[in-house]
VEXDREN-2710 file (C-alpha; in Angstrom, 1 decimal):
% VEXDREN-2710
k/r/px/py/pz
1/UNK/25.2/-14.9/39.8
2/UNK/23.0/-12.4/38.4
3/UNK/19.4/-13.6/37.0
4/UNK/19.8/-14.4/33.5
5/UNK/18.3/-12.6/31.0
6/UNK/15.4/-15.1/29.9
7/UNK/14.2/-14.9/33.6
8/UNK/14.3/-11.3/33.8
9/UNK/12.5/-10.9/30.8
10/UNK/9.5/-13.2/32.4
11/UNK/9.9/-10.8/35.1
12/UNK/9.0/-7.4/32.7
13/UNK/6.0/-10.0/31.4
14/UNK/4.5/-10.4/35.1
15/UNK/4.5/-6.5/35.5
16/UNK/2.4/-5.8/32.5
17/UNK/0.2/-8.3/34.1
18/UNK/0.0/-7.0/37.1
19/UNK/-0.2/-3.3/35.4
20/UNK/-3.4/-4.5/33.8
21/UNK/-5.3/-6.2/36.7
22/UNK/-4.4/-3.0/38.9
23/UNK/-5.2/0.0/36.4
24/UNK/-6.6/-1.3/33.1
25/UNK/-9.5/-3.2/34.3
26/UNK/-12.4/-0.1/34.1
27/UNK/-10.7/0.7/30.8
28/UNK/-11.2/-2.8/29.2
29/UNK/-14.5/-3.0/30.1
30/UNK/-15.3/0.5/28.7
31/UNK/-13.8/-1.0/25.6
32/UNK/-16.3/-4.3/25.7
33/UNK/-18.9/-2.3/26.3
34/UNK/-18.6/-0.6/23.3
35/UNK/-18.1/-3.7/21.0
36/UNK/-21.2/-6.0/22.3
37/UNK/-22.7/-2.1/22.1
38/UNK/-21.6/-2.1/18.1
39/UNK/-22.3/-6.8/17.4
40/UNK/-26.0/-6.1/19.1
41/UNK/-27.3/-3.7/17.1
42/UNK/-25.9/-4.0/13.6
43/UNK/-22.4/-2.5/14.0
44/UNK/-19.1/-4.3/13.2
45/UNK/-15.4/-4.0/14.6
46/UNK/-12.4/-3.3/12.9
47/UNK/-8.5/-4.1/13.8
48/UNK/-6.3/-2.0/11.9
49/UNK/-3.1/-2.4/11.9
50/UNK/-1.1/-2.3/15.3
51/UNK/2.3/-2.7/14.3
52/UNK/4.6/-6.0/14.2
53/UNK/1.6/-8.3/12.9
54/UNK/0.2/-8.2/16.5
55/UNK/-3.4/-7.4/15.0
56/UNK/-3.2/-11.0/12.8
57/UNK/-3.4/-12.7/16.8
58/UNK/-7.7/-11.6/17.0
59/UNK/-8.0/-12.2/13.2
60/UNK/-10.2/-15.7/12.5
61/UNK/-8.1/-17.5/15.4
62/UNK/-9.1/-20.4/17.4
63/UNK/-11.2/-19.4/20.3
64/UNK/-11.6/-15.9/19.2
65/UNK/-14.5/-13.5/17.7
66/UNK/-15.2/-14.0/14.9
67/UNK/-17.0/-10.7/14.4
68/UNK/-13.2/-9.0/15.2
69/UNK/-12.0/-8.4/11.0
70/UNK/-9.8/-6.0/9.8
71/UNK/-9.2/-2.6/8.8
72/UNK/-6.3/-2.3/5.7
73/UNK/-5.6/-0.2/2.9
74/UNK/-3.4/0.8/0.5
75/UNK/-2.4/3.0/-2.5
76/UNK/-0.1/3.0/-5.3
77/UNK/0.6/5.4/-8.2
78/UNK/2.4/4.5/-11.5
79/UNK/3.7/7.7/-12.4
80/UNK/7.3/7.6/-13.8
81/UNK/9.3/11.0/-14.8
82/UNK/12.2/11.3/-16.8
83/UNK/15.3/12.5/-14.9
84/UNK/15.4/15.8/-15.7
85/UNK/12.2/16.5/-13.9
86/UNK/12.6/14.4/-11.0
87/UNK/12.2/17.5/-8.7
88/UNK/9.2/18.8/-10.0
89/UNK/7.2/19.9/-6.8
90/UNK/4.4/17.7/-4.9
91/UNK/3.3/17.3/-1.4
92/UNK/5.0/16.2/1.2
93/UNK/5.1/12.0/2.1
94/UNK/3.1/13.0/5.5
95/UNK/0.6/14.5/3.7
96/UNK/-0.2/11.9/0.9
97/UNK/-0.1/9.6/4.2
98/UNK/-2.8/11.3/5.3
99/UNK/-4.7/12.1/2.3
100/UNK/-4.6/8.2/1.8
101/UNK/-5.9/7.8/5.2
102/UNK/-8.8/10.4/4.6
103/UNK/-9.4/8.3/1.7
104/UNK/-9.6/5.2/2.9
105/UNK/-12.0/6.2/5.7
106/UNK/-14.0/8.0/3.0
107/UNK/-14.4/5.1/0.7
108/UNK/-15.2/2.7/3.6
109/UNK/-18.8/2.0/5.0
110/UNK/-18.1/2.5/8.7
111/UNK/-20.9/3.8/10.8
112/UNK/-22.0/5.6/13.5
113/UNK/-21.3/3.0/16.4
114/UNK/-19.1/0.5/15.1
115/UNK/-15.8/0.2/17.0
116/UNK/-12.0/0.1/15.4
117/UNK/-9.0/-0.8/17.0
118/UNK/-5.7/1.3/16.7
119/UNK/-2.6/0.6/18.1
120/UNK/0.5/2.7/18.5
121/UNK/2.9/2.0/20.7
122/UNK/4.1/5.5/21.2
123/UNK/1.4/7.4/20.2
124/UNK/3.2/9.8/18.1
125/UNK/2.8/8.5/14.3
126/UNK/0.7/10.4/11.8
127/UNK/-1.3/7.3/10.1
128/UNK/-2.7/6.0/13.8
129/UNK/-3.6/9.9/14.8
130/UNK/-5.5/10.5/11.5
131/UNK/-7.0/7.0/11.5
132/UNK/-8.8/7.7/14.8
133/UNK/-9.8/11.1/13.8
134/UNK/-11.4/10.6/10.4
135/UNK/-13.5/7.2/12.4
136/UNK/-14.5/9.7/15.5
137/UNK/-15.4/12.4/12.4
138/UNK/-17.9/9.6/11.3
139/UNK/-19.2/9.0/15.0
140/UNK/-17.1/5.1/14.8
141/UNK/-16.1/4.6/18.3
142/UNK/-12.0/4.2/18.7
143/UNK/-10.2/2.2/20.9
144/UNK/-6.8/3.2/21.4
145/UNK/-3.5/0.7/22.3
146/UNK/-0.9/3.0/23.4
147/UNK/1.9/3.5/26.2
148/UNK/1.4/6.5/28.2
149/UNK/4.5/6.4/29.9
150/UNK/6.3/6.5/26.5
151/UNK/4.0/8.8/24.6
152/UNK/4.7/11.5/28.0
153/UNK/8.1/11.6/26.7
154/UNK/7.7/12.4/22.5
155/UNK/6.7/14.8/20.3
156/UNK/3.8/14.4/18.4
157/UNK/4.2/13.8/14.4
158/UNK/0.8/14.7/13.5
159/UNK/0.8/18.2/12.2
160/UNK/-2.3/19.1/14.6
161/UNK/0.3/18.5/17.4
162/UNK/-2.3/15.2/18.6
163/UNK/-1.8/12.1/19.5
164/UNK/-3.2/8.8/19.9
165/UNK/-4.6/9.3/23.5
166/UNK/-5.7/12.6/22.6
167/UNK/-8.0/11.1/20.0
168/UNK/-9.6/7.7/21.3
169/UNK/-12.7/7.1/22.6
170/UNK/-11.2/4.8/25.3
171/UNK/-7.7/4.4/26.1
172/UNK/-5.6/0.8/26.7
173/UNK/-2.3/2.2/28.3
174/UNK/-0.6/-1.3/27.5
175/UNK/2.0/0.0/30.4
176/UNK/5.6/-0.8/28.6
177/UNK/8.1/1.7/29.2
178/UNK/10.0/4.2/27.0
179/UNK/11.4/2.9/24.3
180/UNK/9.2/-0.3/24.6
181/UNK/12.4/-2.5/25.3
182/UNK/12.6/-3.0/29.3
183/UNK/16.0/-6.0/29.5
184/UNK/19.1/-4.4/30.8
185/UNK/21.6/-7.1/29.1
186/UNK/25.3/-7.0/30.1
187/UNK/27.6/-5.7/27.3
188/UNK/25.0/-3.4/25.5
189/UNK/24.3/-0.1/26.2
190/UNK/20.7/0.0/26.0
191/UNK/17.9/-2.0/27.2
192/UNK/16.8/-4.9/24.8
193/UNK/13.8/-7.1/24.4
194/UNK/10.5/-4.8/23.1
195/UNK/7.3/-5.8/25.3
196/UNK/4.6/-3.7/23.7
197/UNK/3.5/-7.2/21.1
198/UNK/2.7/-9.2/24.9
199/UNK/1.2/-5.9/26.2
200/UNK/-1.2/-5.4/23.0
201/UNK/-1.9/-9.0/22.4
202/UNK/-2.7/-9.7/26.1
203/UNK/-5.1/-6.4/26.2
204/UNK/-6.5/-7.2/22.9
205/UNK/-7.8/-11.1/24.5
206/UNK/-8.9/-9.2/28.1
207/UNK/-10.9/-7.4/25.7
208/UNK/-12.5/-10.0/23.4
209/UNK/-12.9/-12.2/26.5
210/UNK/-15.0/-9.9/28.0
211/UNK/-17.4/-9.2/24.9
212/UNK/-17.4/-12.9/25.0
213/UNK/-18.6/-13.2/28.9
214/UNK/-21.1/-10.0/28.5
215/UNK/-22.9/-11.5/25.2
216/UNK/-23.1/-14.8/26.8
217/UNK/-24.0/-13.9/30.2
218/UNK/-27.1/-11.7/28.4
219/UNK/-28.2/-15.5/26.8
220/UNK/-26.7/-14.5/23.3
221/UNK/-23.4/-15.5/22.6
222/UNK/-21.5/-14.7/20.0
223/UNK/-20.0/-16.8/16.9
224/UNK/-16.4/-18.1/18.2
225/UNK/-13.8/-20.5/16.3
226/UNK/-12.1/-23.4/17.7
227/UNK/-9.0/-25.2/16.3
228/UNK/-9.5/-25.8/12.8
229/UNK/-6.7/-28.6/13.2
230/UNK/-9.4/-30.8/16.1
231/UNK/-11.1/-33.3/14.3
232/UNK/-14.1/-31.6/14.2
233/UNK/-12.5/-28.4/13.8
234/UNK/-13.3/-27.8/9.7
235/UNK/-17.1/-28.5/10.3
236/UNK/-17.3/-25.8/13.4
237/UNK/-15.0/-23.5/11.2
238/UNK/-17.8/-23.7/8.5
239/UNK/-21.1/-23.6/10.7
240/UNK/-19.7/-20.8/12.2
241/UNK/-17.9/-18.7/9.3
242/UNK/-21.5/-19.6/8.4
243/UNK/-23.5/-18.2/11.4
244/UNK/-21.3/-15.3/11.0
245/UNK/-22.7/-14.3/7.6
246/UNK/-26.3/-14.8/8.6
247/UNK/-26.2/-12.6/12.1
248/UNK/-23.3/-10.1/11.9
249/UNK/-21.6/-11.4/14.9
END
């Protein structure tokens, strides 16, 4: 009998792991390094979004940073036209993506040296592209979560023909394969099961480990959560939401 499924998906999982501890090690600690670099000297770091909620796993969780907040915007217009001018002409949706983009980076107070995290899984999209651009435009140091293997294989959707490795300050390959989805299952054509949300959250925690064990190890830790849901979880929550406020980090 053939290994079922559920197995073989474990399987996938223990090759990411061992694709980190073999090839990502040097590039996680480049990454650390830049994020104690950015908490110990006034700098902050942002998440922005990374696709599939995967940035909400660093965001004010038990036994995580809580220096690690993120980096979201919007825009909306309320601009209603009659029918009969519905094709009057304005830019195309890609650019007012990336105007809003420019925007948003513009009307932010990032700094020289603080750090933001952008994931994209293929490397290819406009908004992650820009995003790193307009931060490395304004000397923020970008960390990048992407799949080489996969973004070898696309075009690029940025009109400068970039993408996200092409743009980063340090690369996380996360490892998964083209396609993300790495589960042959018997009576569908394609592979099934996406690993790149294990991949990013697993290199995101490598990461915010080791800012952890550097900050420490140099006799100045940085404020942490625990379980608000201990017993004395509410009144750590507090001292260090708290701490937070009063240090930066």
């Amino acid at each position: 009998m053939s290994r079922p499924v559920a197995l073989r998906y474990l399987d996938a999982v223990r090759q990411l792991l061992d694709h980190f501890e073999q090839t990502q090690l040097n590039a996680i600690s480049q990454a650390a390094g830049h994020v104690v670099n950015a908490l110990t000297n006034g700098g902050v770091v942002r998440c922005a979004g990374m696709g599939h909620g995967v940035d909400g796993d660093f965001i004010n969780r038990a036994g995580g940073l809580a220096a690690v907040q993120p980096f979201k915007f919007d825009f909306s217009m309320n601009e209603p036209f009659p029918e009969c001018l519905k094709n009057r002409p304005h830019d195309p949706p890609f650019e007012r993506d990336l105007e809003t983009v420019r925007f948003a980076v513009r009307a932010s107070r990032l700094k020289r040296g603080d750090v933001v995290l952008i994931g994209s899984v293929s490397g290819r999209n406009r908004v992650p592209v820009e995003l790193a651009m307009c931060c490395r435009q304004r000397n923020v140091i970008v960390i990048a979560f992407t799949s080489l293997a996969y973004t070898a294989r696309v075009s690029a959707l940025h009109p400068e023909g970039r993408k996200l490795a092409d743009v980063a300050d340090v690369v996380v390959d996360i490892g998964v394969p083209y396609g993300d989805a790495a589960v042959e299952i018997p009576g569908i054509s394609e592979k099934m099961i996406p690993l790149s949300g294990v991949a990013m959250t697993v290199a995101g925690w490598m990461i915010w480990g080791s800012v952890m064990e550097k900050m420490a190890a140099a006799g100045n830790p940085p404020t942490v959560f625990i379980s608000i849901n201990r017993e004395d979880g509410k009144a750590f929550y507090d001292a260090s939401v708290a701490q937070y406020n009063r240090r930066g980090y």
